[in-house]
FITILO-679130 format. One record per residue: residue in one letter; x negated, y negated, z of N, C-alpha, C, CB in turn. Coordinates in steps of 0.1 Angstrom, whole numbers, plus 2048, in hexadecimal, padded with zeros to 3 digits. Glycine has a CB too. Layout:
<mimis>
AXYZXYZXYZXYZ...
</mimis>
This chain:
<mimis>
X7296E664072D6EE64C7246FA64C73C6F264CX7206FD65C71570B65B72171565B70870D66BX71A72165072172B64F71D73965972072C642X70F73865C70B73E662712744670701739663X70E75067371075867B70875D68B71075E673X70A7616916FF76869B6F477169970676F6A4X70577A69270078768E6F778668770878F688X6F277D67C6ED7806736DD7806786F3777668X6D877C6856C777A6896CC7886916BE767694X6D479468E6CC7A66956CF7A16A36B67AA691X6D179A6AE6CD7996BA6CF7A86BF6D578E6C2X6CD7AA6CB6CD7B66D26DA7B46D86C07B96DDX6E67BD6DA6F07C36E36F37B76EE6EA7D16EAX6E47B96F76E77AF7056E87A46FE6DB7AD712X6E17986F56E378D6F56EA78B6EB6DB7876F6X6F17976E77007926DA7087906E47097A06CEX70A79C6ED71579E6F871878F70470E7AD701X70D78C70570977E70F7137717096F677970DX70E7736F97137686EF72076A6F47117696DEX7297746ED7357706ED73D7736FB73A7776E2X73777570373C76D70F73E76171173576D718X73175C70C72D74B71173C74370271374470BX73F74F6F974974C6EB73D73F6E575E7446EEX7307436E572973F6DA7307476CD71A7426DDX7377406C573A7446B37327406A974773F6ADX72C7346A472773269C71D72A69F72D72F694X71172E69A70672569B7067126966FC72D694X70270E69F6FE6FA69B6F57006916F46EB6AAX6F56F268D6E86F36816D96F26896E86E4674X6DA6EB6946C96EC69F6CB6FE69D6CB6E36B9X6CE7046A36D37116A56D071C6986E370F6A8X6D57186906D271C6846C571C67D6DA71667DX6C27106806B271067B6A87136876AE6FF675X6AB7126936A071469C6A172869D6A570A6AEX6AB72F69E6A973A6A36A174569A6B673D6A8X6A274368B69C74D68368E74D68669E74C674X68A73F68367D73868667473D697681726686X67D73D69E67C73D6AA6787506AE68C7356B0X6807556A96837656A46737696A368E767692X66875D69566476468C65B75F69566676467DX65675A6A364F7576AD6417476A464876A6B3X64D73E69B64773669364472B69E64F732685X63A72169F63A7156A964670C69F62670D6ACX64F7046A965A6FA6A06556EC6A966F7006A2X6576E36A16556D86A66676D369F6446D16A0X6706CF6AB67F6CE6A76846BF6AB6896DB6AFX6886BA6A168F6AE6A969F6AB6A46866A06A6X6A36AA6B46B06B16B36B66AA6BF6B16C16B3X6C16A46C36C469C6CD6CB6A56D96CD6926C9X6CE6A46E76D36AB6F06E56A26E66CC6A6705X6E66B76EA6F86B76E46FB6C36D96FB6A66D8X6EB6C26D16F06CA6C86EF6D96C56ED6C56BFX6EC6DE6D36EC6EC6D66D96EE6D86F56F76C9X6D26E76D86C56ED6D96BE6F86E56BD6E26D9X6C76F46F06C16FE6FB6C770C6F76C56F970BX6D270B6EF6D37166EA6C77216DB6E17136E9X6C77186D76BB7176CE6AC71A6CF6BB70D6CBX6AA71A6DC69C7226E16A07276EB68F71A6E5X6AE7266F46B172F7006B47426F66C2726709X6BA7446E96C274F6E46B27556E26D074D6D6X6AA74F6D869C7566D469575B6E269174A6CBX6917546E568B7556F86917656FE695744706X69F7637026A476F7066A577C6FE6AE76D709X69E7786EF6A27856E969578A6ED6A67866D8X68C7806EB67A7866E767378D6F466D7776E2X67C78770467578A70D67479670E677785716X66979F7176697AB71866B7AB72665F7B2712X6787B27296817B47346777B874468C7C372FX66F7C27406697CD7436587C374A6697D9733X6577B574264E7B074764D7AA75464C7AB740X6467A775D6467A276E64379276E6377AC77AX63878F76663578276464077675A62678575FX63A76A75F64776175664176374A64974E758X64A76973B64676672E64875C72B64A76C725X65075172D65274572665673D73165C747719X64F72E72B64E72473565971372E63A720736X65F71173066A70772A6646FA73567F70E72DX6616EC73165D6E07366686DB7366546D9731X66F6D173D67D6C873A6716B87416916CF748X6766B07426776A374567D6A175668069C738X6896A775968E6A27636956B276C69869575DX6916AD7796996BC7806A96BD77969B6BB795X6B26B17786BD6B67756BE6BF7666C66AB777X6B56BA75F6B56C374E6AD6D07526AC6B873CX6A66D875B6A46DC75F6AA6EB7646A06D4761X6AF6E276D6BE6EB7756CB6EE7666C86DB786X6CC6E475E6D56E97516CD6F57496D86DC746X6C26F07476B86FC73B6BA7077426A36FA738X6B770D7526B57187566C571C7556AE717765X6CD7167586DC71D7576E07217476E771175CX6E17177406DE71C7326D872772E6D971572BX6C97267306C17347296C77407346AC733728X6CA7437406D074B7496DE7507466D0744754X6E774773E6F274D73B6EC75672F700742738X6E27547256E375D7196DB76671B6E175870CX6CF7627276CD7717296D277B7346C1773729X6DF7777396DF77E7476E778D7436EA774755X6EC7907376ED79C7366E27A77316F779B72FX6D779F7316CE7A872B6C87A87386C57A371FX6C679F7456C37A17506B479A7546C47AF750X6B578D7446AA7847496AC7787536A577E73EX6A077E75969E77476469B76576469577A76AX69E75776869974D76469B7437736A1749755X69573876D69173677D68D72877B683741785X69271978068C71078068470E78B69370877CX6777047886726FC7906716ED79166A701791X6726E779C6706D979C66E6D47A76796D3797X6696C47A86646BF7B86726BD7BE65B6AE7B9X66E6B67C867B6B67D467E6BE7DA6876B27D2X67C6CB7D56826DB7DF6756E17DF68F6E77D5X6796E77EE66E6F37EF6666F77E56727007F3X6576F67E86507007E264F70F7E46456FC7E3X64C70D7F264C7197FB6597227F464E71580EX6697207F06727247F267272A7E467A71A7F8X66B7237D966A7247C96617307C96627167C1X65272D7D564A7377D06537467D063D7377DAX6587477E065B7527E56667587D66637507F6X66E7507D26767557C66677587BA6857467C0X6617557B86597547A76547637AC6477447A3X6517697B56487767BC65377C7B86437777CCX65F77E7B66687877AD6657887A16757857ABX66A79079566678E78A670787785663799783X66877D77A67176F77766A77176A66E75F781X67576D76167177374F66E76274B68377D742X67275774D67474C74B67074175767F74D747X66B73675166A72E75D66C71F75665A731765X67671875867970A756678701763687708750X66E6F475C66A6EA7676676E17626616ED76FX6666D776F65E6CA76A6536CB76965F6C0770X6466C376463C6C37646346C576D63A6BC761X6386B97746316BA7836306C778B63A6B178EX63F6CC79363C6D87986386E578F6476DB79FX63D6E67846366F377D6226EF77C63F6F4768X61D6E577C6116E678060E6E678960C6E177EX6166E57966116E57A36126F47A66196DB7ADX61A6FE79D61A70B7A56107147966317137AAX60C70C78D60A7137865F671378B61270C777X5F070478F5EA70579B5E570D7AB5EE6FF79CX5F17127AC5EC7187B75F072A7B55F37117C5X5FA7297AB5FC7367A460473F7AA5F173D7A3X60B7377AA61C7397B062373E7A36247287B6X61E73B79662673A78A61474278162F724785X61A74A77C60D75277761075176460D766780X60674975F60774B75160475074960474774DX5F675B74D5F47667475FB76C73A5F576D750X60776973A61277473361C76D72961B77D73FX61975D72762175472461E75471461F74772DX62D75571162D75A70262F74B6F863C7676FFX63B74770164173A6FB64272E70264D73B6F8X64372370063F71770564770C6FE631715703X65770870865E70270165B6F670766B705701X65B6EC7026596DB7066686D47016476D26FCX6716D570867F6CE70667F6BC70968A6D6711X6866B76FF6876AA70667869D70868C6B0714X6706A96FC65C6A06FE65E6936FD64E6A36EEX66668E6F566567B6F766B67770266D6726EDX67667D70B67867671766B67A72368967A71DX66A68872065F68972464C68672766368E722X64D67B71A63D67671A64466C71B63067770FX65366471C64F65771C64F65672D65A64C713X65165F73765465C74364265D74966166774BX63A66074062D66474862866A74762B665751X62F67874362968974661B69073C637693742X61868473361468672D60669172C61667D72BX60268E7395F469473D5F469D7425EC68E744X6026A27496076AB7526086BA7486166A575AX6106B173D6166BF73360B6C172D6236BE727X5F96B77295F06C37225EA6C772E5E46BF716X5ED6C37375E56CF7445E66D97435E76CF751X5F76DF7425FE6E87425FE6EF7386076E4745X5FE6E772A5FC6F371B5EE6F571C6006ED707X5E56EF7245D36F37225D270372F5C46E072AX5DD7037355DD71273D5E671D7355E371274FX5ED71A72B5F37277255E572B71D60372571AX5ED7397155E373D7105E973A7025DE74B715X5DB7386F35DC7326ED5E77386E25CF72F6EBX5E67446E55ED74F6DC5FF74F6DA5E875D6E4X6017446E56137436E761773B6DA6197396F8X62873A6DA62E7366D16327296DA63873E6CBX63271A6D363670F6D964470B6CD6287046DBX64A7066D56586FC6D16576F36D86677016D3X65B6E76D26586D86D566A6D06D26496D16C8X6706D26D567E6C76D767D6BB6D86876C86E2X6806B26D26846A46D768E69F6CD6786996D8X6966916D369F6876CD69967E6C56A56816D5X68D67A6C568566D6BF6796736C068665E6C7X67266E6B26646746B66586686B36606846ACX6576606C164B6556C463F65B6BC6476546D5X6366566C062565C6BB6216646C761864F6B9X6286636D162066D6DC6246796DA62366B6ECX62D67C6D76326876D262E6906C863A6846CFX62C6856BF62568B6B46176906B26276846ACX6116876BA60168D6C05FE6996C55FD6876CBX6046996D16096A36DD60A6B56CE62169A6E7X6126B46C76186BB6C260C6BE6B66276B66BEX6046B66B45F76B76A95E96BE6AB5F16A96A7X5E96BC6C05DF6B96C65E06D06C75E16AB6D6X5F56D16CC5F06E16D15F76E86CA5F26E66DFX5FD6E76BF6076F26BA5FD6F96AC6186EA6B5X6037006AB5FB70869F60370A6925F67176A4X6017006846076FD67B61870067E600704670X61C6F56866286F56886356F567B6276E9691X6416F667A6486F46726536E567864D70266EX6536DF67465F6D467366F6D667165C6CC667X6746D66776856D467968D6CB67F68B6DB680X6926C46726996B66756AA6B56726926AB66CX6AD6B76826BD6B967D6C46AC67E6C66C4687X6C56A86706CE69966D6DA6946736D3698660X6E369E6756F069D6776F469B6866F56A7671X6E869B6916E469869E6DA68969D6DB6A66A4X6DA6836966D36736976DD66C69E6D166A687X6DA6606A06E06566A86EC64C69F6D464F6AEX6E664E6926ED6486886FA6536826E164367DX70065D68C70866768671466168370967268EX71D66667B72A65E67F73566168673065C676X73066868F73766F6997376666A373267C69CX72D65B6A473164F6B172F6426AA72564F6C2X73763B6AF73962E6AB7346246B574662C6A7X72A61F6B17226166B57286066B47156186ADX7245FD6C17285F16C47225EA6CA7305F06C7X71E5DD6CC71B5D26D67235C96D67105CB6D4X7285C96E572F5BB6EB7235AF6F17395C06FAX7255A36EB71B5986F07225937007195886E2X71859470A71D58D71171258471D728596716X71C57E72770B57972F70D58573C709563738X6FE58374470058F74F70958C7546F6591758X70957F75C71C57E76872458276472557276DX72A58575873458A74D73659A75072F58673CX7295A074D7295AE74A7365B67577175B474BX7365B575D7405BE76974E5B876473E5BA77CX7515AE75F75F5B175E7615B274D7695A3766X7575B274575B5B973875A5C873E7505B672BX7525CD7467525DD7497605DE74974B5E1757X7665DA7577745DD75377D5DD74A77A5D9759X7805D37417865CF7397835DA72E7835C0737X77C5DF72A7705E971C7765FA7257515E371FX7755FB72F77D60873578960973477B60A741X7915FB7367A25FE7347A55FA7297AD5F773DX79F5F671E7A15F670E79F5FF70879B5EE706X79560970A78B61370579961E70D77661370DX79562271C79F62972379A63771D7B0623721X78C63B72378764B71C78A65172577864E718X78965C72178966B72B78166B737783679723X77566772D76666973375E66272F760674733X75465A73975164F73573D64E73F760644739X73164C73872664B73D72063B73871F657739X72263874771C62774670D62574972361E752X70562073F6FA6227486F66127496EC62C741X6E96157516E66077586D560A75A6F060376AX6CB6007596BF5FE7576B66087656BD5ED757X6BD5FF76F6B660377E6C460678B6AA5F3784X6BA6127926C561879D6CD60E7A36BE61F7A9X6C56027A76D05F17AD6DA5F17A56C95E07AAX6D65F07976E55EB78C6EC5F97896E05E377AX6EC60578D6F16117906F760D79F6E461E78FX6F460A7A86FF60B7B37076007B46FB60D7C0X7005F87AD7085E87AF7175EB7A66FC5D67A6X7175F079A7235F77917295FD7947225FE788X72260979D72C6167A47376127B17216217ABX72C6067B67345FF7C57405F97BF72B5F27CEX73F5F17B27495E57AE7535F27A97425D679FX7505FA79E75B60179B7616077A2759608794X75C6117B07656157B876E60F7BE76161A7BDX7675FF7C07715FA7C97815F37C47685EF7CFX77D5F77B178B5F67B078D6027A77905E87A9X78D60A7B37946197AF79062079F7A66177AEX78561D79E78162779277C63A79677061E78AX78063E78B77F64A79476D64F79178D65678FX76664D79775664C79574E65379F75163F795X7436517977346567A472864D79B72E6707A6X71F6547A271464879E7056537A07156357ACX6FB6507946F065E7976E46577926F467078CX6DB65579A6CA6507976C56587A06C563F79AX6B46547A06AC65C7A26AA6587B669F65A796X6B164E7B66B364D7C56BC6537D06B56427C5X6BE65D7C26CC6677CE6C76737D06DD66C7C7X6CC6767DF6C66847DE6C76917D66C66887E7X6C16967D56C36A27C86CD6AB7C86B86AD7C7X6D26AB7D36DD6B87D46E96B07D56DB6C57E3X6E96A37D76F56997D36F76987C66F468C7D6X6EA6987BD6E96987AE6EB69D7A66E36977A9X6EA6AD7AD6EC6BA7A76FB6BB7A56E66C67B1X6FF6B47B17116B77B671B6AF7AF7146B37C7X7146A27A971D6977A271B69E79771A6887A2X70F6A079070F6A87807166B177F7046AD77AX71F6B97887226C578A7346BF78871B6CD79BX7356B67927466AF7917476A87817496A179FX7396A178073E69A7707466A676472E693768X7386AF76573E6BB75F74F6C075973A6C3769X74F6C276C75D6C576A7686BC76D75F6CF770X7616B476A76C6A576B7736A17747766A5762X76C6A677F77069F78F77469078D76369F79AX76C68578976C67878576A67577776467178DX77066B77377166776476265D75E78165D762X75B65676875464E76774864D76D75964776AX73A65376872E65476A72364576B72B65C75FX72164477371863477370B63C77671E624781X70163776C6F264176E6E563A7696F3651764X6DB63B76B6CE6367626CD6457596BD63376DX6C16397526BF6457496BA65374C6B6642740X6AF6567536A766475A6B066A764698660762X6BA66676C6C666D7766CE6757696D265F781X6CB67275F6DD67675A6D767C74D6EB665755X6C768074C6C068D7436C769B74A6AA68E746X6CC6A07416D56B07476E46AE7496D06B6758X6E86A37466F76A37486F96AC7346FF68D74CX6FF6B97397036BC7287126BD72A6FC6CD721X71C6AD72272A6B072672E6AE7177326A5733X7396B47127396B87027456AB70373E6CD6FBX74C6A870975569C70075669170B7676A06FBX74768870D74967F71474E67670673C67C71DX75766D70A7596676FE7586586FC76566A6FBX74E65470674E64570574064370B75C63D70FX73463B70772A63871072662B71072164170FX72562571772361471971561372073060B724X70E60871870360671A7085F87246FA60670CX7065FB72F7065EF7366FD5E47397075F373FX6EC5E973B6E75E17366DE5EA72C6E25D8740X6D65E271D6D35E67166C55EC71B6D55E070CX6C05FD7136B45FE7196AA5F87136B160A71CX69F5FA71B6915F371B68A5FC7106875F372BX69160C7106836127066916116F967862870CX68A6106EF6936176E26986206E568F61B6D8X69062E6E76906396E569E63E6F068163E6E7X69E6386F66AB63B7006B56376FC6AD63570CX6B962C6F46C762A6EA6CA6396EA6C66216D8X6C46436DD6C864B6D96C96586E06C36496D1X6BF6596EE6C765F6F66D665C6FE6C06626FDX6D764E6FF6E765070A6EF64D6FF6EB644718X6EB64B6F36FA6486E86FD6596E26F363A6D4X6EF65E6E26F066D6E36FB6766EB6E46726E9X7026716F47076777007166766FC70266F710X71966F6ED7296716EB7246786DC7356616EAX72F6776D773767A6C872F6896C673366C6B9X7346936CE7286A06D17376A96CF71C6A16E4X7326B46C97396C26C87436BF6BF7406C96D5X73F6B56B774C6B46AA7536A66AC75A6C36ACX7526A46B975C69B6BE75B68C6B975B69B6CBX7616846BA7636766BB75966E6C77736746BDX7526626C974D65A6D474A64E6CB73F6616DEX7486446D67476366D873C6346DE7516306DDX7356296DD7296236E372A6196E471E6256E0X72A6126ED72B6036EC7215FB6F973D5FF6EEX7185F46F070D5EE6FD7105E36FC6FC5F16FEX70C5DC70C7105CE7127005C270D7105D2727X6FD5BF7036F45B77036F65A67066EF5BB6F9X6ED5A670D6E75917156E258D7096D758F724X6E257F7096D95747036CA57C7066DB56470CX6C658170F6BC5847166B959170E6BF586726X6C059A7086BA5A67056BA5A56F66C15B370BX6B859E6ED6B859C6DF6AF59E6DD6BB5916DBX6A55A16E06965A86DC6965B66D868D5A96E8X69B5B96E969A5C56EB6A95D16E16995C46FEX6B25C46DD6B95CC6D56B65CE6C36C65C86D8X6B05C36C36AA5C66B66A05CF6B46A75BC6B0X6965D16C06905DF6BA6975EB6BB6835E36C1X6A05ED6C16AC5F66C26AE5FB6B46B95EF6C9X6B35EF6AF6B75F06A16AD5F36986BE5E569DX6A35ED69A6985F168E69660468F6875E8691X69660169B69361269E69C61C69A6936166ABX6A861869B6B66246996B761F6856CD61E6A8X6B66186816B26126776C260C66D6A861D66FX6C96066756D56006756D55F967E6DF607677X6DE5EA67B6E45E46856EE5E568B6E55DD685X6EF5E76966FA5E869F7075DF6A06F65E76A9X7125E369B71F5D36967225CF6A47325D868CX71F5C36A37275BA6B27375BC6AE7235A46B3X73D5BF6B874A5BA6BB74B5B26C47515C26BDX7585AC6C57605A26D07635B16DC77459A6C7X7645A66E97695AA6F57775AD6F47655A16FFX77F5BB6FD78C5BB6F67935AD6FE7975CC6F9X7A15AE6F27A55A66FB7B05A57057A659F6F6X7B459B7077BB59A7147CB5A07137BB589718X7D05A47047DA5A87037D95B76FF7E05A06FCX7D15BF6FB7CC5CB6FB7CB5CE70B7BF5CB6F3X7C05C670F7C35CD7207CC5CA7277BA5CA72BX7D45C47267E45C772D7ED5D07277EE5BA72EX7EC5D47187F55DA7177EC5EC7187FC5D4709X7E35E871A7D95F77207D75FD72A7CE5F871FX7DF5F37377D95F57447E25FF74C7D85E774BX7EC6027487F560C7527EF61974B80A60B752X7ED61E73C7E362973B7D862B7427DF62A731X7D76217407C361F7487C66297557BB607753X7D16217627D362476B7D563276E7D961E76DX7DC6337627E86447677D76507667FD64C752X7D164C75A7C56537577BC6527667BD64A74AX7BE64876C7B16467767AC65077B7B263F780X7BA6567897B565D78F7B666D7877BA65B79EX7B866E77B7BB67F7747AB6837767C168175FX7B26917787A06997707A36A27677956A477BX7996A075C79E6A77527986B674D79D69E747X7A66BA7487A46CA73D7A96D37477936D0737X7AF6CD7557B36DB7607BE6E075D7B46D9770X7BE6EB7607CF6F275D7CF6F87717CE706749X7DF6F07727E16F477F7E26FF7817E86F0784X7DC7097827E27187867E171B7937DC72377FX7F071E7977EA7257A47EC7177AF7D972C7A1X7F070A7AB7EB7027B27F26F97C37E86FB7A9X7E96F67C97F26F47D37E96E47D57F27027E0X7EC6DD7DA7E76CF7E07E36CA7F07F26C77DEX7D66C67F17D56C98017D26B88037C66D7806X7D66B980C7D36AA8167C56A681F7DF6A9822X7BB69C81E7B669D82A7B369182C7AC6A582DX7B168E8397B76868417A867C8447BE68F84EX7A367983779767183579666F82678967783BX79265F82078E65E81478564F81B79B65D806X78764181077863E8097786368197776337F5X77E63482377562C82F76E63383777E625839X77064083976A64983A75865183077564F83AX75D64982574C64281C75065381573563E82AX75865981775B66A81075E6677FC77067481BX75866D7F575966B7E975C6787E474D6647E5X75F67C7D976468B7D575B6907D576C6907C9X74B68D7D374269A7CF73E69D7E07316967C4X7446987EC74569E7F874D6A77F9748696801X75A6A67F67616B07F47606BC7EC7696AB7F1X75C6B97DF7566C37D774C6CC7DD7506BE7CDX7456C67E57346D07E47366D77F17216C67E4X7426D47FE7486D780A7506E88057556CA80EX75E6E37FA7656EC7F775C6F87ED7716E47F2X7566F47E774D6FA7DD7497067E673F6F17D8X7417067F173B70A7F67417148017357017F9X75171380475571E80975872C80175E71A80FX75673580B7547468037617477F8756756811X76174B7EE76A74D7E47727407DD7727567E8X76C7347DF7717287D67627237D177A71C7E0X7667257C575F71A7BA76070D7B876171C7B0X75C7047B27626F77AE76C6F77A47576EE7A9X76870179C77370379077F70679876F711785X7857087A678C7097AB7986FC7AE78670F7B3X7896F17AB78E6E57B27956DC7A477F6DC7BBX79F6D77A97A36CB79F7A76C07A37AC6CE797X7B06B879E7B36AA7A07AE6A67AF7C36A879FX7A669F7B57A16967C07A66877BD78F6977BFX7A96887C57B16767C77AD66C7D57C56787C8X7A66677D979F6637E07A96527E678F6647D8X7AF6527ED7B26487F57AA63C7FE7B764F7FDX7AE6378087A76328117A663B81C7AD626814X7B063F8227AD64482F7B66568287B763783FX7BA6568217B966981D7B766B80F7C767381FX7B567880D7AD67E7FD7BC6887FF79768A7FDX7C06877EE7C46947E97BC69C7E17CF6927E3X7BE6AD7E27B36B47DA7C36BE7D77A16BB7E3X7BE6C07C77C66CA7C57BD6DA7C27CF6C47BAX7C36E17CA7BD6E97C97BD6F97C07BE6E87D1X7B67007B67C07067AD7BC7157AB7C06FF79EX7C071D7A67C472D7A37C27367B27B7734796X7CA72E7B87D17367C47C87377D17D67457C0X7C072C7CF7B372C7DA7B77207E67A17277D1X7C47177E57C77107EF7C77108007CF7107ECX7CE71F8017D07218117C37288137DF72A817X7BC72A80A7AB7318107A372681679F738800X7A671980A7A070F80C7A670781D7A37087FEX7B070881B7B97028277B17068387CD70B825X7B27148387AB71B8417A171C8477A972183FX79871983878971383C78470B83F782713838X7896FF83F7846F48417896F085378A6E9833X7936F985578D6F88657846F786B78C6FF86BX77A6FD86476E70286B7686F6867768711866X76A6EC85D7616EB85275F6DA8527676F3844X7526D58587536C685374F6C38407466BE85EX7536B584274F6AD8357436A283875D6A5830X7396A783772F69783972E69A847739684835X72C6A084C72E6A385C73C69F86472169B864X74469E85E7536978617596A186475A690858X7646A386F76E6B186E7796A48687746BE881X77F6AB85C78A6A78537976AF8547856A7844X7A26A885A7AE6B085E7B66B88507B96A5866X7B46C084A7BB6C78407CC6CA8407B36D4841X7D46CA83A7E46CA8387E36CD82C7ED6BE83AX7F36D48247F66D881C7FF6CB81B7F96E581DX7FD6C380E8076BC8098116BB8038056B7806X81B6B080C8286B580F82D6B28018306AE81CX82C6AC7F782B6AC7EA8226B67E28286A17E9X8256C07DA81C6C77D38196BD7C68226D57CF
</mimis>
């Protein structure tokens, strides 16, 4: 067990003070080994899985070292995907916002124009994807000059999607003199190249106890054939019956084809690939979070940046094509101490592709039996009562509102969410239990924001819909 402390790396006032807001107490071991190092402005080459505190691990050093006082970005953070993107900037923003550092993502799909006009403030930090941080770093929207540090988060999902050429475009315009950190979960040969080709006698940090082989998730394969796979889905959710649960699936088709079948028998779900629009994407990662719905159906690259500390179940629906992705979505349970399960769906058809799985993670994965038929009957009224809950809310304050549209109306809770979100003095954290009907939604609403909510939505469509609002006559 780490014994370590905060106190013990000196931080400054602001980013002690930040910590124990955020009730950061004790350092992870990523954390532990990255920040002294990180402190002592050493290049780290870290491999370390999403879970085990790493954005905190170059986000705490970053905010201590920046100099407040400077106009230009000191440090440049790469992610793989806008949604890990939009997480890194919120993360490194909460530890430095009492010191008053500025941070700022960029990425495609949104204004440039809208990015530049923000980067022309002073911005201490800049997290992005490849693509657009070269496109403004190009026309000089994003000025490097002054760039101290150079985090590359997530480098194997990130060269395996392409970027490869993009990110030495990008380390061939800093200047040579910066500190680089390199993160990843698995480390391919591109990686390792990449890391040969620009760092300067790097140091190595390998945190064990974040592998894929942890014993914190318990790993499984059910054999089955494809026509099969949808009703073992069900059957593996009301045996299992998790809190929280991320299904993944190869391609956006087998992502909606899952999301359609499960909703249509009342699972409480959403569905996120790279075919949705972004501010829908932004808005479902935002409800998973807080546990609007129990059940995530996603590919692999939509669902980079989901950081949720007790998903507790993740099913490989169909198996993936790269290795290297096992150990990110099996990554996504048995995190913060906790307990998880993994259990993937393999075909006659994927026996290839699961034995390099296995060579790779360097264990075999135990087949089990499909549950059975008397387990899922005697599991199924929990299943149910669980369905529509959202979890960890405490009702305070709460009142229950009626409206007078749900699913024929095609309305799904992250409509509701990103509607109510959005009026003056309600948050989402406001929002709890959503219960979605055919023809009406219940939303419960909590710490005394109901009749604000009630009020506004006068005014206020859903989806361009005016939705008749009532206080339900049942609390």
């Amino acid at each position: 067990m780490n014994e370590r402390s905060f106190e013990d790396y000196q931080l400054s006032s602001e980013i002690t003070r930040a910590l124990a807001l955020l009730k950061y107490k004790t350092p992870t071991e990523v954390q532990s080994e990255v920040i002294p190092r990180a402190l002592d402005k050493q290049d780290l080459i870290v491999k370390s899985q999403t879970g085990s505190g790493k954005t905190a691990a170059f986000g705490i050093p970053l905010c201590e070292m920046i100099d407040w006082e400077g106009d230009n970005p000191q440090a440049l953070i790469l992610t793989p995907t806008r949604e890990l993107a939009v997480q890194v900037r919120d993360d490194v923003a909460a530890i430095g916002r009492v010191k008053g550092i500025k941070t700022m993502a960029v990425y495609g799909k949104e204004s440039f124009a809208q990015q530049q006009e923000e980067l022309e403030r002073k911005t201490h930090i800049v997290v992005g994807t490849p693509g657009r941080v070269r496109d403004h770093i190009d026309k000089e929207t994003v000025i490097v000059d002054d760039i101290k540090y150079l985090i590359i988060d997530e480098a194997d999902e990130m060269l395996s999607m392409g970027f490869a050429t993009l990110v030495e475009a990008i380390i061939e315009k800093l200047p040579s003199t910066r500190v680089t950190m390199v993160f990843s979960a698995t480390w391919p040969t591109t990686v390792e190249n990449l890391c040969r080709k620009y760092m300067e006698n790097p140091e190595t940090i390998q945190i064990a106890s974040t592998e894929v082989t942890t014993s914190a998730i318990e790993h499984s394969v059910i054999k089955v054939k494809e026509a099969g796979k949808m009703a073992l889905l069900k059957n593996v959710t009301v045996s299992e019956n998790p809190d929280i649960c991320i299904i993944f699936c190869r391609t956006k088709r087998q992502v909606d084809t899952v999301f359609a079948e499960l909703e249509k028998s009342n699972y409480s779900c959403e569905k996120i690939h790279g075919g949705i629009a972004q501010e829908v994407r932004f808005a479902v990662m935002d409800g998973f979070k807080m546990g609007n719905f129990r059940y995530l159906v996603a590919t692999d690259v939509a669902a980079r940046g989901i950081d949720v500390e007790h998903i507790s179940l993740v099913i490989n629906y169909d198996v993936p094509t790269e290795k290297e992705s096992y150990v990110h979505r099996t990554g996504r349970t048995g995190r913060a101490g906790k307990k998880g399960k993994a259990i993937t769906f393999a075909t006659p058809a994927d026996s290839k592709l699961l034995t390099t799985i296995e060579i790779y993670i360097g264990f075999e994965i135990p087949v089990r039996e499909a549950p059975a038929q008397q387990k899922i009957a005697v599991g199924k009224n929990a299943f149910e009562e669980k369905l529509a809950g959202r979890r960890g809310v405490k009702n305070n304050n709460m009142m229950k509102l009626h409206f007078n549209g749900g699913k024929k109306k095609k309305l799904r809770a992250v409509d509701f969410v990103g509607t109510i979100a959005k009026i003056p003095g309600v948050t989402a954290d406001d929002i709890g239990m959503i219960t979605i009907e055919d023809s009406l939604t219940y939303i419960e609403m909590l710490n005394g924001k109901g009749l604000l909510v009630l009020q506004a939505m006068k005014e206020t469509t859903i989806k361009g819909k005016k939705i008749n609002v009532s206080k339900a006559v049942k609390g």
